[in-house]
Backbone as a ProteinNet text record, in pm:
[ID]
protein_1_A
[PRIMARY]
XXXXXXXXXXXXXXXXXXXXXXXXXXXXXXXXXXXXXXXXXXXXXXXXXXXXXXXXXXXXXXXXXXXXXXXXXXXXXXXXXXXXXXXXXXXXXXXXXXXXXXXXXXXXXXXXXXXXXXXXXXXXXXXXXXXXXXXXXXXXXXXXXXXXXXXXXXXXXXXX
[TERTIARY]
-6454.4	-6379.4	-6267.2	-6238.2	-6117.4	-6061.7	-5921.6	-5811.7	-5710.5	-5729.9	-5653.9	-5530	-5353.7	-5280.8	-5255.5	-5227.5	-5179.4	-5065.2	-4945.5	-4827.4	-4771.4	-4686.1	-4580.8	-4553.2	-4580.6	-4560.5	-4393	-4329	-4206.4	-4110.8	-4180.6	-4133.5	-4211.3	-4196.4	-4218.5	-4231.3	-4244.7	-4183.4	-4267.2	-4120	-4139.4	-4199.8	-4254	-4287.5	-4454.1	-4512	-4637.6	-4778.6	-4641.9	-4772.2	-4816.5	-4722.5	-4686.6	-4686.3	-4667.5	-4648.5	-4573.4	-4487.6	-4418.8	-4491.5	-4600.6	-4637.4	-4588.1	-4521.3	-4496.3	-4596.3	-4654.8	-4795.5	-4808.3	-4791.7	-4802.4	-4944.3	-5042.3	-5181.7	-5230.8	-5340.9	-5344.4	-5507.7	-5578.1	-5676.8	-5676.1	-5549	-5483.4	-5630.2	-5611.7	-5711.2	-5849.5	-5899.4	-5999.3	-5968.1	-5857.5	-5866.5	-5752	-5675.1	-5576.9	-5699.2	-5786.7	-5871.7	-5921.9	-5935.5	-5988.4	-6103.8	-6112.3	-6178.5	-6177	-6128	-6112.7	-5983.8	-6037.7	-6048.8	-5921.6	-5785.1	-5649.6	-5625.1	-5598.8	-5568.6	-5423.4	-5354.3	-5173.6	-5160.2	-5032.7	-4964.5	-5034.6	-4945.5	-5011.8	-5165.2	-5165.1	-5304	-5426.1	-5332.4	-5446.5	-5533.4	-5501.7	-5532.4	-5568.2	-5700.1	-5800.5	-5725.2	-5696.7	-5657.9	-5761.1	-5796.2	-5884.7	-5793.2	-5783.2	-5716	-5792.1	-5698.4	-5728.9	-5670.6	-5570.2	-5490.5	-5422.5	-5428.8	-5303.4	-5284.1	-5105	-5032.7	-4938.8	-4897.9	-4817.3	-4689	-4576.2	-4401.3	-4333.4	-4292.9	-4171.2	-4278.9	-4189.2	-4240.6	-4341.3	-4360.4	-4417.9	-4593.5	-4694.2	-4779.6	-4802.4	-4802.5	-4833.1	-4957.1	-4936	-5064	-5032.5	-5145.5	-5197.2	-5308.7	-5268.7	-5407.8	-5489.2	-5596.6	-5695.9	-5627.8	-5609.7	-5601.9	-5444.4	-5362.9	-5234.3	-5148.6	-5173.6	-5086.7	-4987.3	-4853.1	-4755.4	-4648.5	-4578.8	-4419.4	-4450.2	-4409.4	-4424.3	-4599.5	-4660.7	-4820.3	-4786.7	-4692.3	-4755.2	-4579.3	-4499.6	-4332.6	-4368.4	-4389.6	-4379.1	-4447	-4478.7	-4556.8	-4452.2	-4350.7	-4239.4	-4223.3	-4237.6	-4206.5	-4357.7	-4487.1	-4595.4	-4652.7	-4749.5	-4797	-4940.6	-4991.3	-5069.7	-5212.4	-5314.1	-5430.6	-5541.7	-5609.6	-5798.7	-5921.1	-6013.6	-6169	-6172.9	-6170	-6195.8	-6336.5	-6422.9	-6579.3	-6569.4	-6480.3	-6462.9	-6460.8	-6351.5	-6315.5	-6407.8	-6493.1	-6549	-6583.7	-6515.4	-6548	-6613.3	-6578.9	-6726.9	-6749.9	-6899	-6947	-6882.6	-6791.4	-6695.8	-6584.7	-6498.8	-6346.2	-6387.5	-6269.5	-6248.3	-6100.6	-6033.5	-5910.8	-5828.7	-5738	-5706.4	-5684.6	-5689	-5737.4	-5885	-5996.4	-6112	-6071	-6024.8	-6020	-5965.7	-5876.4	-5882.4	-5995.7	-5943.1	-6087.4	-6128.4	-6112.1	-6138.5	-6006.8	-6163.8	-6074	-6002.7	-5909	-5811.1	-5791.6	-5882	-5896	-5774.8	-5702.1	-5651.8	-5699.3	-5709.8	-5770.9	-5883.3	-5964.5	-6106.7	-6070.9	-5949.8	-5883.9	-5863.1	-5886.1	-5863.6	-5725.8	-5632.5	-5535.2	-5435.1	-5587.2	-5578.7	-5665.4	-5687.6	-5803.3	-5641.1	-5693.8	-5616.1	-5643.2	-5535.3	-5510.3	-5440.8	-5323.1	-5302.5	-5274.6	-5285.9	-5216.4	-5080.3	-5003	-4865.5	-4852.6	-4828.1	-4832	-4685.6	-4609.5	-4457.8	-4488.5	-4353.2	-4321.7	-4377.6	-4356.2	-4378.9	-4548.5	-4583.3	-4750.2	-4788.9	-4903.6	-4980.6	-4936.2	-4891.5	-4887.9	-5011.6	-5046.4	-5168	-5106.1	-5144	-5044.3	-5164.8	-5136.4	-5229.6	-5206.2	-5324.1	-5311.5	-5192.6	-5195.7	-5090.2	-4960.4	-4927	-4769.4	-4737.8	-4832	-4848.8	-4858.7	-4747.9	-4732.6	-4766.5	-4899.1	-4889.3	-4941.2	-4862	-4851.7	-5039	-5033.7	-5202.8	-5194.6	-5132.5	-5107.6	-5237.5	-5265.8	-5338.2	-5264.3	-5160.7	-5074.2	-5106.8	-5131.9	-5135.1	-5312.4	-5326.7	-5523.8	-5598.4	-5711.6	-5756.8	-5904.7	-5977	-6087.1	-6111.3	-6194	-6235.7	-6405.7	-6402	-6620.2	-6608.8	-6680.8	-6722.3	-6772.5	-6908.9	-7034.1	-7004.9	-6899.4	-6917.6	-6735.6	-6680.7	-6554.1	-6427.8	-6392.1	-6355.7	-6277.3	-6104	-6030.9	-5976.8	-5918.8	-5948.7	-5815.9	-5680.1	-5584.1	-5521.2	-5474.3	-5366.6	-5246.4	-5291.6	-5205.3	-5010.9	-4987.6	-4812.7	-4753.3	-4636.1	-4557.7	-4429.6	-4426.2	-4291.9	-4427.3	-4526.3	-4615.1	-4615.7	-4671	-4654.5	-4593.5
5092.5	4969.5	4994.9	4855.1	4914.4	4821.4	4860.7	4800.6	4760.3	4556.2	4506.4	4466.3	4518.4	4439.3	4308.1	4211.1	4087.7	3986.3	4077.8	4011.6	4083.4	4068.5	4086.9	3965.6	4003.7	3948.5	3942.8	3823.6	3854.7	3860.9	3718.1	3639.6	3623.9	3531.6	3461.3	3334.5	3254.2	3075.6	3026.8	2953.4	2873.1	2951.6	2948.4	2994	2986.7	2948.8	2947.6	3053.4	3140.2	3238	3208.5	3131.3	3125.4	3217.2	3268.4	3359.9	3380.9	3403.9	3371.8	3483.1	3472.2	3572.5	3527.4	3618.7	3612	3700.4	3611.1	3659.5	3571.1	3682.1	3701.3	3673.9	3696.2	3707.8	3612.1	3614.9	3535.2	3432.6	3509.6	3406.9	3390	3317.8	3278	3172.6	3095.6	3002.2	3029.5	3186	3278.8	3328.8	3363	3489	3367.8	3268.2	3183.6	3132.4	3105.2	3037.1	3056.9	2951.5	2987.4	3072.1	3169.5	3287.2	3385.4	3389.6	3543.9	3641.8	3731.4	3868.9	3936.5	3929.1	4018.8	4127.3	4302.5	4435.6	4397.8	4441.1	4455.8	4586.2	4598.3	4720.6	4844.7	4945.4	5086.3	5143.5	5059.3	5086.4	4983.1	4919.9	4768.8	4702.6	4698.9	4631.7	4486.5	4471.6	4342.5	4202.1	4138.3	3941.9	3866.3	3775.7	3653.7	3559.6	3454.7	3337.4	3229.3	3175.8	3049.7	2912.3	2953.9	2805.7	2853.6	2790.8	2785.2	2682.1	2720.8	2571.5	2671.1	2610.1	2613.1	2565	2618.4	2596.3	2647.7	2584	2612.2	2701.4	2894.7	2993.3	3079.3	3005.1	3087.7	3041.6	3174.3	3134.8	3135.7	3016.9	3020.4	3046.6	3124.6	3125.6	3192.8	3122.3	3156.6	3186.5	3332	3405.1	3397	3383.4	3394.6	3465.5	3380.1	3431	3502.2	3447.5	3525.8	3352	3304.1	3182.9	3137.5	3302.1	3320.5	3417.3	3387.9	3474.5	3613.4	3602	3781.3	3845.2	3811.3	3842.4	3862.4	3849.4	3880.8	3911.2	3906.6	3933.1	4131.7	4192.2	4319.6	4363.9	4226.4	4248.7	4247.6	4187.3	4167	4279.6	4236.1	4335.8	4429.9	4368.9	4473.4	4428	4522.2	4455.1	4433.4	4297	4259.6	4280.1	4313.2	4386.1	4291.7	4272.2	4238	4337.6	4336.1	4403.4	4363.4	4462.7	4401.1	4347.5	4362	4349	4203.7	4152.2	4025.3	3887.2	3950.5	3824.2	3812.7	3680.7	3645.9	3576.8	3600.7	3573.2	3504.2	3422.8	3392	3488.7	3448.4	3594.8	3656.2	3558.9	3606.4	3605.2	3625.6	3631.2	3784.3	3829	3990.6	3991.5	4071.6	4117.6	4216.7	4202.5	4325.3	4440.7	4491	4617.7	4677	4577.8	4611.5	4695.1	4679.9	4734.4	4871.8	4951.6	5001.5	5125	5227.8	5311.1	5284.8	5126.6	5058.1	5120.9	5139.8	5172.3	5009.9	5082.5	4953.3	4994.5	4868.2	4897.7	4791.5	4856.8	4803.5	4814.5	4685	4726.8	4801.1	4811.6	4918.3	5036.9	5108.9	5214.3	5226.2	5293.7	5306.8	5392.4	5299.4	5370.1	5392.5	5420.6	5491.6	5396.6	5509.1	5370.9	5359.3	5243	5202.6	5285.4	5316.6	5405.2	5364.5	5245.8	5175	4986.7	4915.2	4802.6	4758.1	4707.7	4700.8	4525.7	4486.9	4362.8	4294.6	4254.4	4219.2	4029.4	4018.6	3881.6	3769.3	3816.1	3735	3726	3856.3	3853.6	4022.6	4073.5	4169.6	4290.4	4433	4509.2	4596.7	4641.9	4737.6	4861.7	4940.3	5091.6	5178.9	5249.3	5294	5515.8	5542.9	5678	5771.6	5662.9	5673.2	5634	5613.1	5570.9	5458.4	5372.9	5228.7	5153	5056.2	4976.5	4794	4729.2	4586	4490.2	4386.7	4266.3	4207.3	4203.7	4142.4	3964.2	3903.1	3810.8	3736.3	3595.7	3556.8	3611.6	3631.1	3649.3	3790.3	3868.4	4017.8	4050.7	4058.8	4033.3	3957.3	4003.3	3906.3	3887.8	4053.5	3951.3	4100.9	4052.3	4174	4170.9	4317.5	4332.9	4450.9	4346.2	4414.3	4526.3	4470.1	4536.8	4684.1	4663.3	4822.7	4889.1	4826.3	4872.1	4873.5	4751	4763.3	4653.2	4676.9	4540.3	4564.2	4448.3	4472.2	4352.8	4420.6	4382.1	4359.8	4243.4	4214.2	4259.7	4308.1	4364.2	4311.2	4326.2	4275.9	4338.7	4292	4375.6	4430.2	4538.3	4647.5	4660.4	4673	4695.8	4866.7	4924.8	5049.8	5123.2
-5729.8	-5712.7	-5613.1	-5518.5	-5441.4	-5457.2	-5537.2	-5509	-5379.3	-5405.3	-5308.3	-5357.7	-5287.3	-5335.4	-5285.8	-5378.5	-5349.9	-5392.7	-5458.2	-5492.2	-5585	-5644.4	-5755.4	-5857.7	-5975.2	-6094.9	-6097	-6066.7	-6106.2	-6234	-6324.2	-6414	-6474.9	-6628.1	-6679.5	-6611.7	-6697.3	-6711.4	-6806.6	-6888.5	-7051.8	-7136.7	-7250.3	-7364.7	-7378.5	-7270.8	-7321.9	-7242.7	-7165	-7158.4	-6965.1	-6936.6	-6762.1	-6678	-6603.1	-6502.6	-6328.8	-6307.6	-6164.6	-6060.6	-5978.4	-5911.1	-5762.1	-5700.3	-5520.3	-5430.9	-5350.3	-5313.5	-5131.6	-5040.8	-4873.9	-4870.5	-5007.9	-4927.7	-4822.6	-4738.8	-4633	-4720.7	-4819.9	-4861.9	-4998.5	-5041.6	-5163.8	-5274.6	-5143.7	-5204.3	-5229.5	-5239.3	-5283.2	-5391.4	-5415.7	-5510.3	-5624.9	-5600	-5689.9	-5779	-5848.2	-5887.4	-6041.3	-6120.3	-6268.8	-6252.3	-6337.1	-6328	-6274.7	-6164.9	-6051.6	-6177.3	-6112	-6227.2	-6133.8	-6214	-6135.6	-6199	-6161.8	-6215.6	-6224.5	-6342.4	-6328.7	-6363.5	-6274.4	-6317.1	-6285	-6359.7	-6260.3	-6337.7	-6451.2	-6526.3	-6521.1	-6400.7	-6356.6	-6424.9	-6604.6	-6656.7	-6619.4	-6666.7	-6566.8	-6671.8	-6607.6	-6649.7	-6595.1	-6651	-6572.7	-6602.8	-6439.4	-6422.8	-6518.5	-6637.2	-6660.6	-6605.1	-6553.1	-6445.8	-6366.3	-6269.4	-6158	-6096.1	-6046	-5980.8	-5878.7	-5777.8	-5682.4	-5741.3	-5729.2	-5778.6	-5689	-5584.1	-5505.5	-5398.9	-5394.2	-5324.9	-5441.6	-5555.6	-5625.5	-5666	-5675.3	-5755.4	-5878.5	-5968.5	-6097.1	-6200.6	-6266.7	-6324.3	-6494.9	-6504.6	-6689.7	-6738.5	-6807.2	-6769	-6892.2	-6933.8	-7069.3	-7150.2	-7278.7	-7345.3	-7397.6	-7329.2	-7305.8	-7306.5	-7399.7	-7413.4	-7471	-7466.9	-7518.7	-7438.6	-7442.8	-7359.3	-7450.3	-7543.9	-7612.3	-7577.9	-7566.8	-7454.6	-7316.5	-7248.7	-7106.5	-7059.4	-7120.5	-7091.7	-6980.8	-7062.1	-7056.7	-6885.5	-6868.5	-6723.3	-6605.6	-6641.4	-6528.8	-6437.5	-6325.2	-6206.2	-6160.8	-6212.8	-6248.2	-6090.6	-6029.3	-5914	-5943.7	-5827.9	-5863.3	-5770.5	-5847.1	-5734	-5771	-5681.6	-5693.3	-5675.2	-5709.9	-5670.7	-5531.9	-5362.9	-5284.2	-5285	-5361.5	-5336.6	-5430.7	-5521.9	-5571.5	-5456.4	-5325.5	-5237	-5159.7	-5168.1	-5100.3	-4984	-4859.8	-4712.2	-4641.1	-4556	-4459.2	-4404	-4348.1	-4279.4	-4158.6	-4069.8	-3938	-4004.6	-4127.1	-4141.1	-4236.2	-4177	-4261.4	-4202.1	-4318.3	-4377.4	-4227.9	-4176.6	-4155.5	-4147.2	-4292.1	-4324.9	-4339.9	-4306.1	-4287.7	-4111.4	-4008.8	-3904.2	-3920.4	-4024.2	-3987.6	-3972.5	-3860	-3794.8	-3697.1	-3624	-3498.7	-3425.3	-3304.9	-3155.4	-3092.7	-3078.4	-2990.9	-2834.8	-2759.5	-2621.5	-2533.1	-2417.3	-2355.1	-2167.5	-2130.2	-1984	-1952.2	-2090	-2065.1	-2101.4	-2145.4	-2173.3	-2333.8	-2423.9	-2535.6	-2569.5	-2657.1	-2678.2	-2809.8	-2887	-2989.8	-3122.7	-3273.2	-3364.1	-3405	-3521.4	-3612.3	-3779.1	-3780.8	-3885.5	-4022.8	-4020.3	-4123.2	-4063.8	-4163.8	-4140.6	-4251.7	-4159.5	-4252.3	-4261.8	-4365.1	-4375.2	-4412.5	-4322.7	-4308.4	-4315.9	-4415.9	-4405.7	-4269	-4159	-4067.6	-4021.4	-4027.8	-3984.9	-4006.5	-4001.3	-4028.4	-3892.1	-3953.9	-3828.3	-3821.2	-3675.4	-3694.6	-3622.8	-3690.3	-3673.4	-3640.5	-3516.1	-3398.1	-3388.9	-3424.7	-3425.7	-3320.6	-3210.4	-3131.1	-3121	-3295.2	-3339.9	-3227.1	-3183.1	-3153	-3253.2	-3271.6	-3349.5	-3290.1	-3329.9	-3308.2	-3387.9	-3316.3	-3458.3	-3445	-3546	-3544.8	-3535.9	-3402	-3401.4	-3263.6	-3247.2	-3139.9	-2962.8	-2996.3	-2868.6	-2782.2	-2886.2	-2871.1	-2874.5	-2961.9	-3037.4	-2904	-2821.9	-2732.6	-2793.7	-2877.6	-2945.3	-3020.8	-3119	-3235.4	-3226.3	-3212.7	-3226.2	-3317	-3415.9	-3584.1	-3539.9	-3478.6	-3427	-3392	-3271.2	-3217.4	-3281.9	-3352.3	-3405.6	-3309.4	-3239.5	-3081.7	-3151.8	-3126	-3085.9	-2978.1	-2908.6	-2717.9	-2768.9	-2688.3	-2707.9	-2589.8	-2612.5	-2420.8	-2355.4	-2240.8	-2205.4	-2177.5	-2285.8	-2283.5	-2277.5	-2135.6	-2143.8	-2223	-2177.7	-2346	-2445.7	-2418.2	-2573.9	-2574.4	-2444.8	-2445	-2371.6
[MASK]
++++++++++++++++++++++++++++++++++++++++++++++++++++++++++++++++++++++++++++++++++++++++++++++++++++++++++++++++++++++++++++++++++++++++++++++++++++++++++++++++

């Protein structure tokens, strides 16, 4: 199984077994859903979603079976993971962290794979064997091939 993270359990809310999760993920509306199966905490004990709602910056949810504050309190602050082999994709959208291992080409020149992705408030970074750091944004990104493991990135200037 590989664990994906996707937020922090922060809170409670009310007495009936609620949940305050804060969650950057980018395919919410995959994995937010009655039934999808969430790991908590560092023993990633498995929850299945029985509801969710949107509140403010937060995702809400209430998980099976856990339809009480003294049931699910002890979770506060726990982080929150999925089965990556659970989220299910169209066949052209994949994760940012599926790249890494892809060579990143500039001008026909390769300059360096991707080795981690860092995922910051504003957008996704891709961190380059060559302590090249770039934002995985349309500006920067000119096109991705699954096929041969190739992202082909534009040449901007101050990038390197």
């Amino acid at each position: 199984m590989e664990y994906l993270y996707i937020g922090k359990l922060v809170n409670t809310h009310g007495i009936k077994g609620e949940v305050r999760i804060l969650s950057d993920f980018r395919y919410k509306n995959k994995v937010f859903v009655k039934g999808f199966k969430f790991y908590v905490g560092k023993q990633k004990k498995e929850y299945i979603i029985e509801s969710y709602r949107k509140h403010k910056n937060f995702d809400m949810v209430v998980f099976e079976n856990n339809y009480d504050i003294n049931l699910i309190e002890h979770l506060k602050g726990s982080y929150i993971y999925i089965n990556r082999n659970d989220l299910k994709l169209d066949e052209n959208t994949y994760l940012a962290l599926d790249l890494v291992g892809f060579n990143v080409i500039i001008n026909d020149k390769s300059i360096g794979i991707i080795t981690e992705v860092i995922d910051t408030p504003a957008n996704e970074v891709l961190v380059l064997s060559s302590k090249v750091m770039i934002p995985y944004v349309k500006s920067f990104i000119n096109d991705v091939d699954i096929k041969n493991k190739r992202v082909y990135v534009n040449d901007v200037k101050g990038l390197l």
